[in-house]
N, CA, C and O of each residue as an XYZ file, in Angstrom:
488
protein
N      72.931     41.485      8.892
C      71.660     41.151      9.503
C      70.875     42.435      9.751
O      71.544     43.307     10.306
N      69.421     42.801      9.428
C      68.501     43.526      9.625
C      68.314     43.965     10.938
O      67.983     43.006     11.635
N      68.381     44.940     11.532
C      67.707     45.541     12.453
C      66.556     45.272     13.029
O      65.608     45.615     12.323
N      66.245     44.764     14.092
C      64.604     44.193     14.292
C      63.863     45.900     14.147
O      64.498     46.877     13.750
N      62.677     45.912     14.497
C      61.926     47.035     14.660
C      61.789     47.148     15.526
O      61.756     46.051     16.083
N      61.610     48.185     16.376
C      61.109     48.279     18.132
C      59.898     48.054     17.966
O      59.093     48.472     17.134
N      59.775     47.051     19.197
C      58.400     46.834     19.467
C      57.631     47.497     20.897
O      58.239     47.610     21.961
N      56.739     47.750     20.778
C      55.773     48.253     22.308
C      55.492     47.091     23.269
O      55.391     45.886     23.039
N      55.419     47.611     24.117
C      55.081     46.288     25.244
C      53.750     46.993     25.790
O      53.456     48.188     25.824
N      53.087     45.929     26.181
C      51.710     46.409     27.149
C      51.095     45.610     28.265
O      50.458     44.557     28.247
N      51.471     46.416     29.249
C      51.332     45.716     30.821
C      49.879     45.921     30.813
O      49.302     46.911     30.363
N      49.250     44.708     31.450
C      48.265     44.904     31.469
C      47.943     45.087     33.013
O      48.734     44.510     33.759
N      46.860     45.830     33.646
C      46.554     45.623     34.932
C      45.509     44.916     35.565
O      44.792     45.271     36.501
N      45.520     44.155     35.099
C      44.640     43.375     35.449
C      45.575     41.926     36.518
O      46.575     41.386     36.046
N      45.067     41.564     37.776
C      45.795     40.973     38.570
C      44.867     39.699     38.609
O      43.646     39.560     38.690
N      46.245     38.566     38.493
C      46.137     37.045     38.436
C      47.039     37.053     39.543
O      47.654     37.906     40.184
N      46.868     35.420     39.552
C      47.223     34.696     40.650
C      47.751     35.186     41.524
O      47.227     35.382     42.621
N      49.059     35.524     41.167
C      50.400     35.795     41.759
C      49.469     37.367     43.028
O      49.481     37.320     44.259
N      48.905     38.352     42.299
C      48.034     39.522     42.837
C      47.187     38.588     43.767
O      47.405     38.748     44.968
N      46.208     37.590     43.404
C      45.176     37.600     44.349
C      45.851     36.767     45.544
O      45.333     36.723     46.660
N      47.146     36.055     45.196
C      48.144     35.454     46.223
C      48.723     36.275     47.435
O      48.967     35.885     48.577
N      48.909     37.810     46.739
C      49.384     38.534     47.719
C      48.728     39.374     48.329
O      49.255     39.959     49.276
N      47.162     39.707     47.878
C      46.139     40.348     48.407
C      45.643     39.599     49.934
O      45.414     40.146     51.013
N      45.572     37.889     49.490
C      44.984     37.579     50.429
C      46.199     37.082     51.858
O      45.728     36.727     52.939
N      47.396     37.123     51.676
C      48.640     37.293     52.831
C      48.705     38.783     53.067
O      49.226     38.888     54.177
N      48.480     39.830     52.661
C      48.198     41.435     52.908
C      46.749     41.172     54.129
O      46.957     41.479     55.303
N      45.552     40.685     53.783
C      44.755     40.326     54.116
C      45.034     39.577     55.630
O      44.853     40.104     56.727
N      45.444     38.428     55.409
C      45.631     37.489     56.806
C      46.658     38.414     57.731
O      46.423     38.464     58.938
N      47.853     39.186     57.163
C      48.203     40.275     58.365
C      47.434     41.131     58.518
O      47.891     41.453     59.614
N      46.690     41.763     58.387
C      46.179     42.621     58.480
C      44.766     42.377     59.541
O      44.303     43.134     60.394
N      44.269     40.860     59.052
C      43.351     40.305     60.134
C      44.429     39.881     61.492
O      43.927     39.983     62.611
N      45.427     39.559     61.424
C      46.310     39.046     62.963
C      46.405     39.904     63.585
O      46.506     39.757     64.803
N      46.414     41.444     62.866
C      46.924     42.666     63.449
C      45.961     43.139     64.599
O      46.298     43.510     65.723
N      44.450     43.029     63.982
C      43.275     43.905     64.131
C      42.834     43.295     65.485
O      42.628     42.084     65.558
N      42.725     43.887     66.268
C      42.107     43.699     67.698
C      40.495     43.136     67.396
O      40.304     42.225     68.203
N      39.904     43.232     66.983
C      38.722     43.156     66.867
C      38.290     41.594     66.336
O      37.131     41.226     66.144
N      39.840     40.551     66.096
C      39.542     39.640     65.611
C      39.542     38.515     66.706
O      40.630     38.869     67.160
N      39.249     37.587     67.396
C      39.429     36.581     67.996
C      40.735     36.310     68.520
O      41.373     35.861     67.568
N      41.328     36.340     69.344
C      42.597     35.763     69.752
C      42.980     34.166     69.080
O      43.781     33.881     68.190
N      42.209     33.416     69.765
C      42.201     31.879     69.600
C      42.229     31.463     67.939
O      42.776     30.505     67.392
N      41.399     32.598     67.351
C      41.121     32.328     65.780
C      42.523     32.526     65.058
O      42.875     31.945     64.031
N      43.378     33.605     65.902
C      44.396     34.002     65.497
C      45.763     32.537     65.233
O      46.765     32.522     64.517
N      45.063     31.262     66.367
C      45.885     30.892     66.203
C      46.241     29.606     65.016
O      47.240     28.894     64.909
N      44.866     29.665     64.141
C      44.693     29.093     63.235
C      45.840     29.126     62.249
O      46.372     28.019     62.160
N      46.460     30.186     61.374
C      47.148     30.221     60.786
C      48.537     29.675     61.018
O      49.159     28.883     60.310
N      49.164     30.667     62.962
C      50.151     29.981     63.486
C      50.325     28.502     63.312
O      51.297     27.935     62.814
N      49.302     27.999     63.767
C      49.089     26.745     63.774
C      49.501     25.698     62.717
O      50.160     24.662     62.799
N      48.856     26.354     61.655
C      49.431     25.467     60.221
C      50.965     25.925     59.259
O      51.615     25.347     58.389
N      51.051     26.880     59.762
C      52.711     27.185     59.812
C      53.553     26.415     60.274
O      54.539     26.015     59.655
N      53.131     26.008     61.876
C      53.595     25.312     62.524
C      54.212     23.851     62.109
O      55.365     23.421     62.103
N      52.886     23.246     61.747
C      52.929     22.015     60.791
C      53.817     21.993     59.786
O      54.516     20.993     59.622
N      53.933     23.209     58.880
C      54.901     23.189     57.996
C      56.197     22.643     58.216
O      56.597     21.595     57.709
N      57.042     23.604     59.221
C      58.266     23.535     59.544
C      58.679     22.323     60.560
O      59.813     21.941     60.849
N      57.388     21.824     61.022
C      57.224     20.070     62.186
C      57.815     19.218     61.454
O      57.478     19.433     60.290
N      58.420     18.485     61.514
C      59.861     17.675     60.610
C      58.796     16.427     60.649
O      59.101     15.629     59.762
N      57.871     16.086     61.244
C      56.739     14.750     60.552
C      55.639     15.221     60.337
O      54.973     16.012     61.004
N      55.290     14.351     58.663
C      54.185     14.788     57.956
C      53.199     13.889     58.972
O      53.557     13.333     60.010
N      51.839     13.901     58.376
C      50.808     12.935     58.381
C      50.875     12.107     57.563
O      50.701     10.900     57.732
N      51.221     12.838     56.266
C      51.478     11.201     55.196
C      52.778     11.683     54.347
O      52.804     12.447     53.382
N      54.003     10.914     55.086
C      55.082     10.431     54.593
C      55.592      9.281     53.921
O      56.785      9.084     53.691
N      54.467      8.390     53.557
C      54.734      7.408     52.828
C      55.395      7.563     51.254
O      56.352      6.982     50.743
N      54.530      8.526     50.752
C      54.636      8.708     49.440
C      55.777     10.067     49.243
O      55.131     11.087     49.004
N      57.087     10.294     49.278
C      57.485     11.480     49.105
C      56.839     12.801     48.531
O      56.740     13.849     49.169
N      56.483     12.633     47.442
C      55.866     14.198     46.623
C      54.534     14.684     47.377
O      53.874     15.709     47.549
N      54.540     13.377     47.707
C      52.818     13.785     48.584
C      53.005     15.080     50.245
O      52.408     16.108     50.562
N      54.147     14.264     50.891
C      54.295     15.095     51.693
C      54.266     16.718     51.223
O      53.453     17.590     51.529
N      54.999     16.762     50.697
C      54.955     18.499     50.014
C      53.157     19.114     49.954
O      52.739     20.164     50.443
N      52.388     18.093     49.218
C      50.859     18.841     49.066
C      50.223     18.438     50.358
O      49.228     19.077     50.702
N      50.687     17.400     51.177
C      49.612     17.520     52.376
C      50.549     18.985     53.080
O      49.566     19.591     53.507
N      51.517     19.713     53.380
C      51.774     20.794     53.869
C      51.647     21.965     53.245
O      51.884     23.015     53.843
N      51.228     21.933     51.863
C      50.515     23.135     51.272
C      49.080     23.250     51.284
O      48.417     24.259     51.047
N      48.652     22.019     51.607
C      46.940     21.823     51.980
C      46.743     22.240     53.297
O      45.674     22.766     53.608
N      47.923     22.020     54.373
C      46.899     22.237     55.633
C      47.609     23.825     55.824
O      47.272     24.298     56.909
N      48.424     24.664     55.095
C      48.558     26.156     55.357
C      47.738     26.378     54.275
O      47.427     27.544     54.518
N      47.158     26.097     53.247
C      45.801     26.517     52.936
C      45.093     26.625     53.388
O      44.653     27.710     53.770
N      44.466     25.203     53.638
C      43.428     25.417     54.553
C      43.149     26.091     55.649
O      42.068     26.610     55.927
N      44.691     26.084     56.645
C      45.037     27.226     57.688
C      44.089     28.521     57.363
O      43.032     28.981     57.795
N      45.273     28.925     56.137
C      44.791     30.789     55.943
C      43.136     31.000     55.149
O      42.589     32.100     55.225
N      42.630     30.126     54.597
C      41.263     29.694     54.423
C      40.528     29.728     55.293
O      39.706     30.634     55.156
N      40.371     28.930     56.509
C      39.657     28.910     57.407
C      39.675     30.215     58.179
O      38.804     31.083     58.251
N      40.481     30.170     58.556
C      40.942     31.847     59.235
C      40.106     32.907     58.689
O      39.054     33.211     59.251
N      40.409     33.345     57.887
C      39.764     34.131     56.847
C      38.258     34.088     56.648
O      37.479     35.032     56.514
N      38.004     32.671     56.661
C      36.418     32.586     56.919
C      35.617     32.999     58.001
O      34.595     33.681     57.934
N      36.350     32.372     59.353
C      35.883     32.358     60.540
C      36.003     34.098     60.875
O      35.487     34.314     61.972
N      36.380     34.995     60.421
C      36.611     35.917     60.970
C      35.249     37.103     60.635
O      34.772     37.179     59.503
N      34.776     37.917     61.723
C      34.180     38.834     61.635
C      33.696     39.295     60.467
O      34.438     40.235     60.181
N      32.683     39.151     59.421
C      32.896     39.767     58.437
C      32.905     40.973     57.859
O      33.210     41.237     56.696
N      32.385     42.059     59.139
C      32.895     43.486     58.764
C      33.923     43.664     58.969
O      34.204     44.817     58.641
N      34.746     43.141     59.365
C      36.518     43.276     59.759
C      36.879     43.263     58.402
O      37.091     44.376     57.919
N      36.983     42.453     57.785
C      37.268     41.236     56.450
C      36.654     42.590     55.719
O      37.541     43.441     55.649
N      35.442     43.027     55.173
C      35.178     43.637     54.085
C      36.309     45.188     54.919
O      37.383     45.487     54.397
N      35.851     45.842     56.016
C      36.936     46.777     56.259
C      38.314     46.912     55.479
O      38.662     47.797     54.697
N      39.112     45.601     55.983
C      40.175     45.783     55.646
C      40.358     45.273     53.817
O      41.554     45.129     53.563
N      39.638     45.053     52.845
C      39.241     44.408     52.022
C      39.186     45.736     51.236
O      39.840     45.850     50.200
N      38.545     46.578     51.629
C      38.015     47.957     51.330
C      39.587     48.972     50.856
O      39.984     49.568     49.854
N      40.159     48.663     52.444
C      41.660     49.490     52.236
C      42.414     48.803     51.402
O      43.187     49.490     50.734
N      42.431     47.850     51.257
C      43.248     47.043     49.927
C      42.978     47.400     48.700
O      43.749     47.951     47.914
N      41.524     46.987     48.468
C      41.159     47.589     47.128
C      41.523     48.721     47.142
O      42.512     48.701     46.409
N      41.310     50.309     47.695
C      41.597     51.394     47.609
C      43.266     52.151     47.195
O      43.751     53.130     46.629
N      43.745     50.622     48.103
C      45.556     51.083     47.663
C      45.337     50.624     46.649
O      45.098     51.678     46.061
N      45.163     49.580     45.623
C      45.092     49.114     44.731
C      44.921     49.986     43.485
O      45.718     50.177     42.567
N      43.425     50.571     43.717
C      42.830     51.165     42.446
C      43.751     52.517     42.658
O      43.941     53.124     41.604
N      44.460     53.196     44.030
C      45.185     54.548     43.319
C      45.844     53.749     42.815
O      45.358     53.440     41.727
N      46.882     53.138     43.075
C      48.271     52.683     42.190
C      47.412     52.762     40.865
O      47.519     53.740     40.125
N      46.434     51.562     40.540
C      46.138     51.180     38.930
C      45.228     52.546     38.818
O      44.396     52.529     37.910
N      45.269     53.351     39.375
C      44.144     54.728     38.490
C      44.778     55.751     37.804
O      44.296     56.864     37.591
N      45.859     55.355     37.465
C      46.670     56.427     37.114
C      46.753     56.160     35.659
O      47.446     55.168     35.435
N      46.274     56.721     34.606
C      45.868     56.441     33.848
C      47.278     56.836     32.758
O      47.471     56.479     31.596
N      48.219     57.811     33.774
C      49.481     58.145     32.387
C      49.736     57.281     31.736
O      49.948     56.222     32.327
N      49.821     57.289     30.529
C      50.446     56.311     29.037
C      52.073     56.953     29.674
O      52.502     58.064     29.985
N      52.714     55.306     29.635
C      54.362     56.154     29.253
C      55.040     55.031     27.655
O      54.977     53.806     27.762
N      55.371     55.397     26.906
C      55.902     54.875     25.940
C      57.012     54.055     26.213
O      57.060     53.685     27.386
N      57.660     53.771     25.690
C      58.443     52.838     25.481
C      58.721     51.820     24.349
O      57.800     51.366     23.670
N      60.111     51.449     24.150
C      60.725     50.815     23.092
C      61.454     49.917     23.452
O      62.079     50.103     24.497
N      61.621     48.709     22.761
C      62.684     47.561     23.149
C      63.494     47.120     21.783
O      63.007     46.573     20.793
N      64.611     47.434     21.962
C      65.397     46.587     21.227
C      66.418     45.153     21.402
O      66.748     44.876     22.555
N      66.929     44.223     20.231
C      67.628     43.540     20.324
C      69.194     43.538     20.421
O      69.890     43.972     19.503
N      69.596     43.136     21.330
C      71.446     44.014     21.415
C      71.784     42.269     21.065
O      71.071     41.337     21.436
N      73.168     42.145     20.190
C      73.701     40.435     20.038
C      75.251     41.306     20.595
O      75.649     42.462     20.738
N      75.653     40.175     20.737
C      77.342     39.926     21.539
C      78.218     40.055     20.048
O      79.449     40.091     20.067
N      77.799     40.089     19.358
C      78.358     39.722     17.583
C      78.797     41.361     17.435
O      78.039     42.326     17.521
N      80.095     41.365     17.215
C      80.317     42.829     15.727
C      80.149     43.446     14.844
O      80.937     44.349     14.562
């Protein structure tokens, strides 16, 4: 059997979901942290956490359903939150995110790399 060829891989930096998923939980601590935000507003998020782990849904009729009404209301939780909050706070801390962000992705070194196929075979 032939040898494959090494192939290159290429990460791209560009951030989906999974990135703007963890930008905006970087985000909601970062607003719980900040003095400057509302106490009471703070307790928005708690709140729908709360619900999560509350052993009765609102709508338990339908099994699968329960699961999306408790990913809807800690959405909506960290949604609202996020809205209601100060909005120079929000671009502030928005600012330091992006900034960690772009050093990490500004680094422009190329590093190479190769991948090969290894089989269990002799």
């Amino acid at each position: 059997m032939a040898e494959k060829k090494p192939t290159k891989i290429m990460v791209s930096k560009q951030g989906g979901v999974m990135h703007d998923m963890v930008m905006r939980l970087k985000l909601i601590v970062r607003l719980m942290a900040d003095r400057r935000v509302n106490p009471f507003l703070k307790l928005l998020p708690v709140v729908s956490l709360v619900y999560l782990f509350f052993p009765f849904d609102l709508v338990s009729i339908i099994p699968g359903v329960s699961a999306l009404d408790d990913l809807a209301i800690v959405s909506l939780g960290a949604y609202l939150f996020v809205e209601f909050c100060p909005p120079d706070v929000v671009q502030d801390h928005m600012k330091q995110l992006s900034s960690n962000v772009d050093m990490v992705e500004g680094n422009d070194e190329v590093v190479e790399g190769e991948t090969t196929d290894i089989t269990d075979k002799p």
